[in-house]
N, CA, C and O atoms as a GROMACS GRO file, in nm:
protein
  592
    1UNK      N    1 -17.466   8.541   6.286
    1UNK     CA    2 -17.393   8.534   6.162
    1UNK      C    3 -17.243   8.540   6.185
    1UNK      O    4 -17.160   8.481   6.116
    2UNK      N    5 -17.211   8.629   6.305
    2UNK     CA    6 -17.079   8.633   6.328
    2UNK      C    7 -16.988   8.517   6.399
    2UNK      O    8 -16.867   8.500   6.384
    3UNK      N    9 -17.059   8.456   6.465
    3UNK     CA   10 -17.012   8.318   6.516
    3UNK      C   11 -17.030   8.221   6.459
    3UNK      O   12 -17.017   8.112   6.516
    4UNK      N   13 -17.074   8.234   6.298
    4UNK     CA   14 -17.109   8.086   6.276
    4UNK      C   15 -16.973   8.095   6.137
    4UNK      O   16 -16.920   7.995   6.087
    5UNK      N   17 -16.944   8.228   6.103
    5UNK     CA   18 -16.833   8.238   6.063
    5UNK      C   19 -16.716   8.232   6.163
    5UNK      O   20 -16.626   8.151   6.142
    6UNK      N   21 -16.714   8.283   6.231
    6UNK     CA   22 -16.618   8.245   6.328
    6UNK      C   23 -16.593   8.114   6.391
    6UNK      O   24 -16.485   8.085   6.443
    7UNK      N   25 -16.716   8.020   6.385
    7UNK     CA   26 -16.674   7.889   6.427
    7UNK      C   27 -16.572   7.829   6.266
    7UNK      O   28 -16.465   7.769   6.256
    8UNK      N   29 -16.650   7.872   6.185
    8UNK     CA   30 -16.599   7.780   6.027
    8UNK      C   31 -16.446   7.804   6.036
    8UNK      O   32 -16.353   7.726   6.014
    9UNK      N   33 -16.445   7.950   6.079
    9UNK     CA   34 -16.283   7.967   6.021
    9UNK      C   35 -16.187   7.901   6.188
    9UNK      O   36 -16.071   7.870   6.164
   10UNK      N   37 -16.226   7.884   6.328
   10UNK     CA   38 -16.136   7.782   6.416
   10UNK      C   39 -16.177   7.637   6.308
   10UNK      O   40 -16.072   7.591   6.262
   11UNK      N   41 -16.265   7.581   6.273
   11UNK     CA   42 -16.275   7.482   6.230
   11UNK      C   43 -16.120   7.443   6.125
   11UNK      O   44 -16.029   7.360   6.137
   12UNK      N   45 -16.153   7.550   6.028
   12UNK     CA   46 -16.051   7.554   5.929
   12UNK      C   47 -15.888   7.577   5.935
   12UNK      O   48 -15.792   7.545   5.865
   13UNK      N   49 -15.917   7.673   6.091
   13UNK     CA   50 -15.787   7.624   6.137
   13UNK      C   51 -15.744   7.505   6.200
   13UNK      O   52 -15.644   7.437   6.175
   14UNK      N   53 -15.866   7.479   6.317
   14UNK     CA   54 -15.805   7.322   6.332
   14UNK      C   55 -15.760   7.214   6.220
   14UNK      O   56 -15.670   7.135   6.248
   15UNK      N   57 -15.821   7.210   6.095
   15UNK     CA   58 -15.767   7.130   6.010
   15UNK      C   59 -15.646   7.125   5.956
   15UNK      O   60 -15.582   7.023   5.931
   16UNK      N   61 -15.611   7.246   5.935
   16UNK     CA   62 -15.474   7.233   5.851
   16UNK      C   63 -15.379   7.292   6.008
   16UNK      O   64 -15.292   7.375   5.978
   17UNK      N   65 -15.387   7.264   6.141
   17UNK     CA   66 -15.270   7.330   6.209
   17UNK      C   67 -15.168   7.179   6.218
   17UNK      O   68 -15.047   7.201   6.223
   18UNK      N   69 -15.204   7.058   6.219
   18UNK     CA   70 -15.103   6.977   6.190
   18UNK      C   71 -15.020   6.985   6.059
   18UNK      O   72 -14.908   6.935   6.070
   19UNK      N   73 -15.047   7.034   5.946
   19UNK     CA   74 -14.974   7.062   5.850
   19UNK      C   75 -14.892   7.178   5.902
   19UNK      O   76 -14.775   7.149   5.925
   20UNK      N   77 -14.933   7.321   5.930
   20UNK     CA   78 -14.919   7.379   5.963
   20UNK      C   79 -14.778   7.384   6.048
   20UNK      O   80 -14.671   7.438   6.019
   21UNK      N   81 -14.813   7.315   6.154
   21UNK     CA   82 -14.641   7.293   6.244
   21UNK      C   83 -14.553   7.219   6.209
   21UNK      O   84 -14.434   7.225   6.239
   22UNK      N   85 -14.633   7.106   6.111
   22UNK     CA   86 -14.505   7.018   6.020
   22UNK      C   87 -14.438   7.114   5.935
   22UNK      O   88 -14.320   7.142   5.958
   23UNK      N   89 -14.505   7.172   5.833
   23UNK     CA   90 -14.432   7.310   5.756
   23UNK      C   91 -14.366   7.365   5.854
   23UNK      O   92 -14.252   7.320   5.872
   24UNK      N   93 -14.409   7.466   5.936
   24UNK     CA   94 -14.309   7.544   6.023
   24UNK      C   95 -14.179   7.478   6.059
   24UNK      O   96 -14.072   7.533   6.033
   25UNK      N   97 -14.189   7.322   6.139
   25UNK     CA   98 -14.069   7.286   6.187
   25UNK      C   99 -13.959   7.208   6.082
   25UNK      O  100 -13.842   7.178   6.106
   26UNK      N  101 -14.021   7.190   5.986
   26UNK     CA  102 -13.954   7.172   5.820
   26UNK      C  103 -13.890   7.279   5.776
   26UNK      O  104 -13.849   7.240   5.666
   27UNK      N  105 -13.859   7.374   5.788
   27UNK     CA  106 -13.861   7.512   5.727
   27UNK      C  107 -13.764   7.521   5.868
   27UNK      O  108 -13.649   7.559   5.846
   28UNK      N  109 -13.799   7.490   6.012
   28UNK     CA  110 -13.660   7.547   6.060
   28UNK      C  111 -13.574   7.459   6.022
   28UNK      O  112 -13.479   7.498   5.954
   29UNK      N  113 -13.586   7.339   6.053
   29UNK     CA  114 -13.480   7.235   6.033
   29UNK      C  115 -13.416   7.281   5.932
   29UNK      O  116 -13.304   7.328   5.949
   30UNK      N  117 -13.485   7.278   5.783
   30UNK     CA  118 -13.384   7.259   5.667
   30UNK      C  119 -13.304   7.392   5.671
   30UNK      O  120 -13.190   7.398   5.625
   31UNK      N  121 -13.376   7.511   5.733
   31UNK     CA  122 -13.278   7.618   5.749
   31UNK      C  123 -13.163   7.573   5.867
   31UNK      O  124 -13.061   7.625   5.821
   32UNK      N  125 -13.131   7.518   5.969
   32UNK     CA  126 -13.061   7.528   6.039
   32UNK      C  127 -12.939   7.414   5.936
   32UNK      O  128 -12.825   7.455   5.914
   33UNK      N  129 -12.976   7.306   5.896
   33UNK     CA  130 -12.909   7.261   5.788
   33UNK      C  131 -12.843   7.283   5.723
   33UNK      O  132 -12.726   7.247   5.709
   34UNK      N  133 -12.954   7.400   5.627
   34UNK     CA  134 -12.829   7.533   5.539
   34UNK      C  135 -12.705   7.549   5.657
   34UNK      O  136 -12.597   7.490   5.662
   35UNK      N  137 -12.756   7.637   5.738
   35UNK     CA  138 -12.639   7.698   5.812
   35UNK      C  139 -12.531   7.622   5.866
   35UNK      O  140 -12.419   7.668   5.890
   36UNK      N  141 -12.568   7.502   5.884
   36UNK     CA  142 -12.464   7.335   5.918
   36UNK      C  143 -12.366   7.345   5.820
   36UNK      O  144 -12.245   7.364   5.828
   37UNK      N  145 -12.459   7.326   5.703
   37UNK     CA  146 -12.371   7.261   5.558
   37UNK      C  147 -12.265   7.425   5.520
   37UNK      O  148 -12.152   7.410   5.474
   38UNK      N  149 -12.314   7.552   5.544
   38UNK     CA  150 -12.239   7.636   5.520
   38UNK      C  151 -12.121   7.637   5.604
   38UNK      O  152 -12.020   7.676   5.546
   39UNK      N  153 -12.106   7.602   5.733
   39UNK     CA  154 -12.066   7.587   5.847
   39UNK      C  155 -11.931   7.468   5.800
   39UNK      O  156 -11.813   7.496   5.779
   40UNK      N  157 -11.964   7.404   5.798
   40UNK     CA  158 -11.933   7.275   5.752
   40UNK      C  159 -11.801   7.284   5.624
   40UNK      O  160 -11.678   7.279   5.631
   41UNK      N  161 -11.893   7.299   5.518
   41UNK     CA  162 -11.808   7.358   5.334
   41UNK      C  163 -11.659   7.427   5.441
   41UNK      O  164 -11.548   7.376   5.460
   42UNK      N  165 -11.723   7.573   5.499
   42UNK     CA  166 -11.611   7.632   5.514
   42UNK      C  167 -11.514   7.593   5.634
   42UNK      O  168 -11.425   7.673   5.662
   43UNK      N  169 -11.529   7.472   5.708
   43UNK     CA  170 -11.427   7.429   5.853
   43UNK      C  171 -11.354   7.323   5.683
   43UNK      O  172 -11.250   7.366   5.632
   44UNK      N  173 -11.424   7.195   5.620
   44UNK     CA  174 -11.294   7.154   5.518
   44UNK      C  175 -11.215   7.275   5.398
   44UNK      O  176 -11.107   7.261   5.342
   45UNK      N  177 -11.294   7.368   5.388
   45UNK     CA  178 -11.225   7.411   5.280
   45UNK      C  179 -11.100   7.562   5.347
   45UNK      O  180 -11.014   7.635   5.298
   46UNK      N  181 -11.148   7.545   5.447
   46UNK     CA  182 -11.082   7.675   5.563
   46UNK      C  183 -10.947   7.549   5.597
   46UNK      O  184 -10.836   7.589   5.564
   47UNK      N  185 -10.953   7.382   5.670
   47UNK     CA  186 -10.812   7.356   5.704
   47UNK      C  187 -10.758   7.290   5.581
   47UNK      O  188 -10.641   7.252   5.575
   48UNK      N  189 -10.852   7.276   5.474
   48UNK     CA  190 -10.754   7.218   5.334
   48UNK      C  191 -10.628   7.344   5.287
   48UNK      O  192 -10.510   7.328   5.258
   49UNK      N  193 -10.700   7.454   5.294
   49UNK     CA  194 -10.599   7.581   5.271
   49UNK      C  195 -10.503   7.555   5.360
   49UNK      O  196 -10.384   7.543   5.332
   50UNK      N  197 -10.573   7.542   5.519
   50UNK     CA  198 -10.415   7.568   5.597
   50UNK      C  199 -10.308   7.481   5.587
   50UNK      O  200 -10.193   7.513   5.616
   51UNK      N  201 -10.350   7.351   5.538
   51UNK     CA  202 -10.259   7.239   5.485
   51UNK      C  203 -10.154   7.287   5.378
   51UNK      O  204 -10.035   7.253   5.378
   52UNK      N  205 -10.227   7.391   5.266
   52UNK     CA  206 -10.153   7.347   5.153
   52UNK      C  207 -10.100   7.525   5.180
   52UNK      O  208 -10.078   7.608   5.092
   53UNK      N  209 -10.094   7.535   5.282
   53UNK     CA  210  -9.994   7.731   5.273
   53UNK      C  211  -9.883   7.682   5.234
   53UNK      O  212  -9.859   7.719   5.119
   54UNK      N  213  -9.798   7.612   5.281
   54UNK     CA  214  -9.678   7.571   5.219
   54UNK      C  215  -9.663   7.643   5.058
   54UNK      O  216  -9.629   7.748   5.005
   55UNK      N  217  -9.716   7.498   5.023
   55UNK     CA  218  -9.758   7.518   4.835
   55UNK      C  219  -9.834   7.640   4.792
   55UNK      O  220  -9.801   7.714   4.699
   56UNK      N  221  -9.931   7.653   4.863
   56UNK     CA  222  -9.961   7.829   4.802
   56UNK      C  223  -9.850   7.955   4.842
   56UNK      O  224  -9.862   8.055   4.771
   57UNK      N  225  -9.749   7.959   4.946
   57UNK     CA  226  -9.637   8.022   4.967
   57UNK      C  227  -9.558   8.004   4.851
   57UNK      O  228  -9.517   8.110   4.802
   58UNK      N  229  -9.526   7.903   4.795
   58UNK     CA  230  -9.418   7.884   4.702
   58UNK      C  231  -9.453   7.911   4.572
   58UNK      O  232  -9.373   7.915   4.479
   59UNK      N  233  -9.602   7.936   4.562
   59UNK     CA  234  -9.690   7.960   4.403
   59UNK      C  235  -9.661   8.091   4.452
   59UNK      O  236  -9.583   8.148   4.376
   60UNK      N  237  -9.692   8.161   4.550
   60UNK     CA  238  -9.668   8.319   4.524
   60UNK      C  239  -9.538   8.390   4.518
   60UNK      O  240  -9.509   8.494   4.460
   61UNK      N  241  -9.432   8.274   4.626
   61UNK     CA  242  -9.272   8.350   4.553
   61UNK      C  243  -9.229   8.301   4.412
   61UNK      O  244  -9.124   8.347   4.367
   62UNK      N  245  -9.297   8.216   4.343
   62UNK     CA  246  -9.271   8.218   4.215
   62UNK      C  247  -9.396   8.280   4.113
   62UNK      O  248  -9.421   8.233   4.002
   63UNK      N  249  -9.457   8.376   4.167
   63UNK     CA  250  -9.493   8.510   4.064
   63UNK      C  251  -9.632   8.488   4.106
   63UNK      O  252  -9.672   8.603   4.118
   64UNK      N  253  -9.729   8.410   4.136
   64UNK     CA  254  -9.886   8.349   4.117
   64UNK      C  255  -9.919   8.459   4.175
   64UNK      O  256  -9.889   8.509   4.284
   65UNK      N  257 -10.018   8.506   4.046
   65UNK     CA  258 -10.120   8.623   4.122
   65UNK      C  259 -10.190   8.595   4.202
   65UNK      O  260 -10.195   8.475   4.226
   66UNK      N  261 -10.291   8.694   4.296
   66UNK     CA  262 -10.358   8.672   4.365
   66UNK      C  263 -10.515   8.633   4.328
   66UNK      O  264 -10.610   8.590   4.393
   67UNK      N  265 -10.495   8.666   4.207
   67UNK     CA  266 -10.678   8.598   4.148
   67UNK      C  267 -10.651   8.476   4.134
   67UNK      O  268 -10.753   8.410   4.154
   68UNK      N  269 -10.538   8.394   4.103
   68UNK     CA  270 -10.497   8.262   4.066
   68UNK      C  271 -10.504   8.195   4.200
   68UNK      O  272 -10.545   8.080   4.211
   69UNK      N  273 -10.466   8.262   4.293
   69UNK     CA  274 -10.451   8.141   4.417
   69UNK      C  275 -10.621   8.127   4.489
   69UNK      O  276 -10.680   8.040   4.552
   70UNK      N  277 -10.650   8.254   4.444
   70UNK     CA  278 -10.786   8.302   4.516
   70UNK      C  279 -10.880   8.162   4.463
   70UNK      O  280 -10.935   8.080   4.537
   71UNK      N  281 -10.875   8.165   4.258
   71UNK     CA  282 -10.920   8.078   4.168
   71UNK      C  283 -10.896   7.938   4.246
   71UNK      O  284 -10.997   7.873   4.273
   72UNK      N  285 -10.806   7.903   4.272
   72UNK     CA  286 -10.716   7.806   4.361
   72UNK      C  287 -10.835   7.749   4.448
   72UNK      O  288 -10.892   7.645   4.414
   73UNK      N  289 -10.858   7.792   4.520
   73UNK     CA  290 -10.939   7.757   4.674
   73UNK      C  291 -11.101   7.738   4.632
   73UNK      O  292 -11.175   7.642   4.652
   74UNK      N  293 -11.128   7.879   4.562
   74UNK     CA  294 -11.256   7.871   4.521
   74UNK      C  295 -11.294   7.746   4.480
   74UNK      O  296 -11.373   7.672   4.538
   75UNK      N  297 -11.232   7.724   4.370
   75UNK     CA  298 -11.201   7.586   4.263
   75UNK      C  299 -11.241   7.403   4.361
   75UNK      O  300 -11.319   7.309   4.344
   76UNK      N  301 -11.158   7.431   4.438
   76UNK     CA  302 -11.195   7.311   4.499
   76UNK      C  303 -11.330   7.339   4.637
   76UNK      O  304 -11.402   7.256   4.690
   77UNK      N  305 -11.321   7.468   4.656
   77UNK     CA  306 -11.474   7.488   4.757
   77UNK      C  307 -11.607   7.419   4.600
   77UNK      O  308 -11.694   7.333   4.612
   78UNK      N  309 -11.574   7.489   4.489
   78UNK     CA  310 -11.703   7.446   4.410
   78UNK      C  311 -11.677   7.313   4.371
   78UNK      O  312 -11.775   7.261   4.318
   79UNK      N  313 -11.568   7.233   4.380
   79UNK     CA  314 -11.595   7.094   4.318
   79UNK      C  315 -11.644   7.026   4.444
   79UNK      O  316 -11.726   6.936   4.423
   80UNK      N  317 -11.616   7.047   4.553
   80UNK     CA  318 -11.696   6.958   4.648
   80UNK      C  319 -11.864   6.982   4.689
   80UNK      O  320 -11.958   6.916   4.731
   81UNK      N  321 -11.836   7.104   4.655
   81UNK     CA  322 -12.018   7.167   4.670
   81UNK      C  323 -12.054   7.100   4.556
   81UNK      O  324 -12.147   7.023   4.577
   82UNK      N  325 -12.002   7.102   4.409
   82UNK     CA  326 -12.080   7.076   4.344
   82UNK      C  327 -12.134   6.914   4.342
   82UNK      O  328 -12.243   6.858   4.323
   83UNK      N  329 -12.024   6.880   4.365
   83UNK     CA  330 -12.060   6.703   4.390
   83UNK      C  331 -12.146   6.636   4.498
   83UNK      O  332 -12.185   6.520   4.512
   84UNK      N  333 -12.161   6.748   4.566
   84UNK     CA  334 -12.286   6.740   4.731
   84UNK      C  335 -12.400   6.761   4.646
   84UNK      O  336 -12.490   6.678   4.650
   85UNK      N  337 -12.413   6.909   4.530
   85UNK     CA  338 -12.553   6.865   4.517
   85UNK      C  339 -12.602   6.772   4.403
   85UNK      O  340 -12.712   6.759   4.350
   86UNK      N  341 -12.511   6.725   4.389
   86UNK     CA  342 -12.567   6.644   4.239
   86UNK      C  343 -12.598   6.461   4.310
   86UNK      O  344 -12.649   6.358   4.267
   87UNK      N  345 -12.542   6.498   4.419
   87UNK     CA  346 -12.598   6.350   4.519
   87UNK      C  347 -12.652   6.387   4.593
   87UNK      O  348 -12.704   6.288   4.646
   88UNK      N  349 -12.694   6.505   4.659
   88UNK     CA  350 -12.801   6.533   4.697
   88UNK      C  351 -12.920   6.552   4.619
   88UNK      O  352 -13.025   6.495   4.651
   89UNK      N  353 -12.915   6.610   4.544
   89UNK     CA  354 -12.998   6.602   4.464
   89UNK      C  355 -13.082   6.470   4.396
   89UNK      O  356 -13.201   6.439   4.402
   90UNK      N  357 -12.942   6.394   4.315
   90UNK     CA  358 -13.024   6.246   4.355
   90UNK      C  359 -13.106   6.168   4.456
   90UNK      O  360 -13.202   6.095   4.429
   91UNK      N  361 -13.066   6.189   4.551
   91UNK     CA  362 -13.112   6.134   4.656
   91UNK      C  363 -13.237   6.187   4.684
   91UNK      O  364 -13.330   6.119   4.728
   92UNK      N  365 -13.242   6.310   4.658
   92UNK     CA  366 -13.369   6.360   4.698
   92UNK      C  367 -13.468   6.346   4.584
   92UNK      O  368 -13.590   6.332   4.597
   93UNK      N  369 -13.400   6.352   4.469
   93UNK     CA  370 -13.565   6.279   4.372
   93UNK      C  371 -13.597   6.126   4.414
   93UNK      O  372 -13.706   6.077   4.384
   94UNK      N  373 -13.499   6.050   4.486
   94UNK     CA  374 -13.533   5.923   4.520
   94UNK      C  375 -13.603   5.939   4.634
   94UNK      O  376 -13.622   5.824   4.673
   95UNK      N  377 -13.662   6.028   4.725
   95UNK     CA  378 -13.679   6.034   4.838
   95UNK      C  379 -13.838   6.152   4.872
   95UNK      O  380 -13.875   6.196   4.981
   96UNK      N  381 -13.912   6.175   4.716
   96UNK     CA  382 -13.973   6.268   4.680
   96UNK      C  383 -14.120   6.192   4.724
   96UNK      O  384 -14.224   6.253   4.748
   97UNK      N  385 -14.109   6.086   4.726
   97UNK     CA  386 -14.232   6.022   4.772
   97UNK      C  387 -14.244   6.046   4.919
   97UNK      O  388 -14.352   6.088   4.962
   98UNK      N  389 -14.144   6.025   4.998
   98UNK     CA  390 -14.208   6.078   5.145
   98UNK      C  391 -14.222   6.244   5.171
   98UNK      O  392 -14.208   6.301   5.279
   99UNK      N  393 -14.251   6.300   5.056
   99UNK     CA  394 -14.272   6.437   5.114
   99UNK      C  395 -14.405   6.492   5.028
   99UNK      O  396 -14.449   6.608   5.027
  100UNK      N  397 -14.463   6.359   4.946
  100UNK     CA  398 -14.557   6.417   4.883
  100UNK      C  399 -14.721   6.443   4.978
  100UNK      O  400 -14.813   6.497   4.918
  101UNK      N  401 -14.736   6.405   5.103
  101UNK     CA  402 -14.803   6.452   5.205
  101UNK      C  403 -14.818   6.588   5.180
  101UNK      O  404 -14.905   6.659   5.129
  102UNK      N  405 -14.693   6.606   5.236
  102UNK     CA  406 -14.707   6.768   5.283
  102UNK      C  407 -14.681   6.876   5.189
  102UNK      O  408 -14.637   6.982   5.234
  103UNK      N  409 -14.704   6.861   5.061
  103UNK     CA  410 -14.744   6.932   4.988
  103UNK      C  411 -14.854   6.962   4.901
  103UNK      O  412 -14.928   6.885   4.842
  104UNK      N  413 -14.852   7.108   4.903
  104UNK     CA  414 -15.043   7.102   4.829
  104UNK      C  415 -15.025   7.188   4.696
  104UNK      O  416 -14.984   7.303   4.686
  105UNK      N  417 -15.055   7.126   4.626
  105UNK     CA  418 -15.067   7.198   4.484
  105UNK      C  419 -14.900   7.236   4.444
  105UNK      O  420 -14.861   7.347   4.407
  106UNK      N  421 -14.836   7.145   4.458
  106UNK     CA  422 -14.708   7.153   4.409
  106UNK      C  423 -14.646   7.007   4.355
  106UNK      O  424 -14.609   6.923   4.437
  107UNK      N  425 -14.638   6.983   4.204
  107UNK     CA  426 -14.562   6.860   4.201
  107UNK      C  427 -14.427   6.843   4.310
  107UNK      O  428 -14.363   6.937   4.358
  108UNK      N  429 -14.402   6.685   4.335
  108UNK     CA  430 -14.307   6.639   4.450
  108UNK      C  431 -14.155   6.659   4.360
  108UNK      O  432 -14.049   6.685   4.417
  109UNK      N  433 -14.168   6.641   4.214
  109UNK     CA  434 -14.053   6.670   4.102
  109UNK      C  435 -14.059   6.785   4.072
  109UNK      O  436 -14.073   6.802   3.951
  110UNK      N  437 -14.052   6.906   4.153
  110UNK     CA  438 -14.120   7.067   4.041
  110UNK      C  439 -13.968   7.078   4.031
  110UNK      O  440 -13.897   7.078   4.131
  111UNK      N  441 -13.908   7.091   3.870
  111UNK     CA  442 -13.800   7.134   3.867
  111UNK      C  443 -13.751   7.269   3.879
  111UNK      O  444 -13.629   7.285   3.887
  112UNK      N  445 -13.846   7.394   3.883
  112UNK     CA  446 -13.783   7.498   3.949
  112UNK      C  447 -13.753   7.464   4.082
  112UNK      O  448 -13.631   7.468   4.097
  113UNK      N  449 -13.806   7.436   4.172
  113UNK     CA  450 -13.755   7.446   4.286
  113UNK      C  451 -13.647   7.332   4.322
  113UNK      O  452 -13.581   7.339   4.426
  114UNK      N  453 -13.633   7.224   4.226
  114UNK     CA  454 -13.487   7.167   4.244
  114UNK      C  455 -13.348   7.268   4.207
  114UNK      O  456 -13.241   7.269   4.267
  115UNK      N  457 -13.395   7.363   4.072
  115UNK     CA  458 -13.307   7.473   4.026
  115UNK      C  459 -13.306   7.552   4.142
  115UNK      O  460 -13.206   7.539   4.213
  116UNK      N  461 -13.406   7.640   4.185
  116UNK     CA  462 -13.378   7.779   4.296
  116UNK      C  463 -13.245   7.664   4.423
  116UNK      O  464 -13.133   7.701   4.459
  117UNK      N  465 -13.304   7.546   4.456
  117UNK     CA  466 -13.272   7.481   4.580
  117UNK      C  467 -13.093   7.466   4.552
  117UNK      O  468 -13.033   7.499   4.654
  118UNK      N  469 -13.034   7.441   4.482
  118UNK     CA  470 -12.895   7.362   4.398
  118UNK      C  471 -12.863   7.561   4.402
  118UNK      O  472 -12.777   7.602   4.480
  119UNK      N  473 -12.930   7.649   4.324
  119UNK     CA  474 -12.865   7.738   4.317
  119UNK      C  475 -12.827   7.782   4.486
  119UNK      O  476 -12.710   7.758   4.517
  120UNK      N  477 -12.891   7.828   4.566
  120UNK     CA  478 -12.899   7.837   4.699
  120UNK      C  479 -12.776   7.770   4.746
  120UNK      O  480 -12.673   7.811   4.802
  121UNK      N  481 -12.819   7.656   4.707
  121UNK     CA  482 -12.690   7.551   4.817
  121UNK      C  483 -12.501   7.631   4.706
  121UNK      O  484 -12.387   7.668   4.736
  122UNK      N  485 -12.564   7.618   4.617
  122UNK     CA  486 -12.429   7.682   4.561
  122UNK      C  487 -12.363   7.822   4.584
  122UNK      O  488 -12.249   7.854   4.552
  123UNK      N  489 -12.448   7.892   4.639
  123UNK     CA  490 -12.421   8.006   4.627
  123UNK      C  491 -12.354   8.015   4.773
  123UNK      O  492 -12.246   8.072   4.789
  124UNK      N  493 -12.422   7.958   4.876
  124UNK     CA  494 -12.355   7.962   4.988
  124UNK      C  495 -12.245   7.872   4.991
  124UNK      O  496 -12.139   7.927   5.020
  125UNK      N  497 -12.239   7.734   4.967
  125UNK     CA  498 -12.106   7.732   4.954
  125UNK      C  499 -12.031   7.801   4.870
  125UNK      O  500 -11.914   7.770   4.890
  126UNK      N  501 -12.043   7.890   4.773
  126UNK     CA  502 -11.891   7.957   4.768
  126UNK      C  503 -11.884   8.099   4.836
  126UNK      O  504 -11.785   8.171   4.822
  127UNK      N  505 -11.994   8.133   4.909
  127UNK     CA  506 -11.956   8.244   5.048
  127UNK      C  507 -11.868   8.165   5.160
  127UNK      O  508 -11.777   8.233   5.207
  128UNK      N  509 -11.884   8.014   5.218
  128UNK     CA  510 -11.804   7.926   5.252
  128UNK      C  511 -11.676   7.913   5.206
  128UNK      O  512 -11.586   7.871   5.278
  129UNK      N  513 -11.663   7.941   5.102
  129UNK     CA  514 -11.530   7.915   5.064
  129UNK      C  515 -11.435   8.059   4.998
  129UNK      O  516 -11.322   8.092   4.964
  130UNK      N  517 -11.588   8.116   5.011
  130UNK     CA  518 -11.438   8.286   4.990
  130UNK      C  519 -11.356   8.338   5.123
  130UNK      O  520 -11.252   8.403   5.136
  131UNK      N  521 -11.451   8.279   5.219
  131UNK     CA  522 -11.343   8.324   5.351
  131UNK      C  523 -11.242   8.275   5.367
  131UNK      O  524 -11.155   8.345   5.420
  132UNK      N  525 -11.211   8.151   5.333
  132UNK     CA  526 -11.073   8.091   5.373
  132UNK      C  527 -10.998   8.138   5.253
  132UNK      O  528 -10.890   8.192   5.275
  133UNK      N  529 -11.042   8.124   5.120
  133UNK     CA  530 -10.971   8.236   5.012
  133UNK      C  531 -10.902   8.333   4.998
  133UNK      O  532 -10.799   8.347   4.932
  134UNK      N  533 -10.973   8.422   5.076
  134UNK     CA  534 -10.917   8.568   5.132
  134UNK      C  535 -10.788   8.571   5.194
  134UNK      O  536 -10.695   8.641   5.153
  135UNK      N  537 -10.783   8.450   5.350
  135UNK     CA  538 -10.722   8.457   5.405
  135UNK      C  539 -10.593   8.341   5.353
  135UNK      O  540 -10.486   8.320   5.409
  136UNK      N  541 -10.643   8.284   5.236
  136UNK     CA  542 -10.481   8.254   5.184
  136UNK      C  543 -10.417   8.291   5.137
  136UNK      O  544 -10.317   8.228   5.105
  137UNK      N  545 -10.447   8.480   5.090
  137UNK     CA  546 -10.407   8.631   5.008
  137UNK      C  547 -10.291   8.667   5.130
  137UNK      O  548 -10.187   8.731   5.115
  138UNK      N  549 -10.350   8.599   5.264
  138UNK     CA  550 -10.271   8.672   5.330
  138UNK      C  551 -10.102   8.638   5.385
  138UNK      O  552 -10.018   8.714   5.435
  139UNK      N  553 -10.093   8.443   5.341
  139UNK     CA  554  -9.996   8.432   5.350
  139UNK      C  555  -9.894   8.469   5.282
  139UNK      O  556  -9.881   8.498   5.163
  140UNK      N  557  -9.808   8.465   5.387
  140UNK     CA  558  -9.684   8.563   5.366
  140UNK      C  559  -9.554   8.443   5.263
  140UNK      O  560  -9.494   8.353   5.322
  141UNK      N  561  -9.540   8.464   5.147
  141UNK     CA  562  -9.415   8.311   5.127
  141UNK      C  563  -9.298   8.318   5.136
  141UNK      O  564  -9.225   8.276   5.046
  142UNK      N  565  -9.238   8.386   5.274
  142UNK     CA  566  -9.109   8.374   5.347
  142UNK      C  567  -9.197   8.261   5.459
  142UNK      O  568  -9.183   8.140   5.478
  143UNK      N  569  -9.248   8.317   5.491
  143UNK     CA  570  -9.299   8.228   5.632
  143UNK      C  571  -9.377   8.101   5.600
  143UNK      O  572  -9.392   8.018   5.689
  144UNK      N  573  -9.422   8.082   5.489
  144UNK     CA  574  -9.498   7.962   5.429
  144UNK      C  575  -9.350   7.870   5.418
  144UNK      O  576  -9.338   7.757   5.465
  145UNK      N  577  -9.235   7.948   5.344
  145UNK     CA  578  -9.182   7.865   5.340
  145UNK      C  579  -9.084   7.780   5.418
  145UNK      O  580  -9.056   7.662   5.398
  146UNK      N  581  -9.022   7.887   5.539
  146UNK     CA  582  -8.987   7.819   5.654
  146UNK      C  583  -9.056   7.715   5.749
  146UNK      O  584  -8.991   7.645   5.826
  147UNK      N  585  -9.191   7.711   5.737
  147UNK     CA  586  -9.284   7.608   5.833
  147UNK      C  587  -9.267   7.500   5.768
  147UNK      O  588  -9.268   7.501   5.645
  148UNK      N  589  -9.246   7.369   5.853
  148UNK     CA  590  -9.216   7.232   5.815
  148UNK      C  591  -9.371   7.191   5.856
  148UNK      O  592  -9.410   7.075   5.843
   0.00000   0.00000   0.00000
């Protein structure tokens, strides 16, 4: 009795272990991705700041608070994130047919998980983009403004 359950359940694993490692190596990829695209958000939105110290030097010797410049950076970290996922996103309802394989008991359109997915991607890009934020608190606008 014990081996004939025990054969059913290797059986049952042999069936689903090709799904199985496709999931797994799906799941690293798109995570290493995340960490690309976070990677990524913050190297343009980290040298767009260092471009514009100048101009953020001269907004702070003429009075600009520091939530304003902070607002500043954030502002354009979320308009480029946001415009990544709304074409990503397109793209990926156009692209929902090659992934309807490998899913089981989940529509290929489930709109929560387009919502959780967009929130995710948003949320890390603007952890991407509070670091270089921070560090445009720190320029100094004597020295912003002497650099040519």
């Amino acid at each position: 009795m014990a081996s004939a359950s025990s054969a059913r359940r290797r059986a049952q694993d042999a069936s689903v272990s090709t799904r199985r490692v496709t999931l797994i190596l799906l799941g690293l990829f798109s995570g290493l991705a995340l960490v690309l695209a976070g990677i990524g958000i913050y190297g343009v939105i980290s040298y767009s700041a260092a471009q514009r110290s100048k101009e953020i030097g001269i907004r702070m010797a003429l009075g600009a608070q520091r939530g304003d410049v902070m607002r500043l950076v954030l502002a354009q970290g979320g308009k480029i994130s946001a415009a990544g996922i709304v074409i990503g996103g397109a793209a990926s309802l156009g692209l929902t047919r090659l992934m309807a394989k490998l899913l089981y008991s989940v529509s290929v359109v489930d709109p929560a998980t387009f919502a959780v997915v967009a929130f995710v991607l948003a949320l890390i890009a603007m952890v991407a983009s509070y670091i270089p934020a921070r560090r445009t608190l720190r320029v100094d606008p004597l020295i912003a403004l002497r650099q040519e």
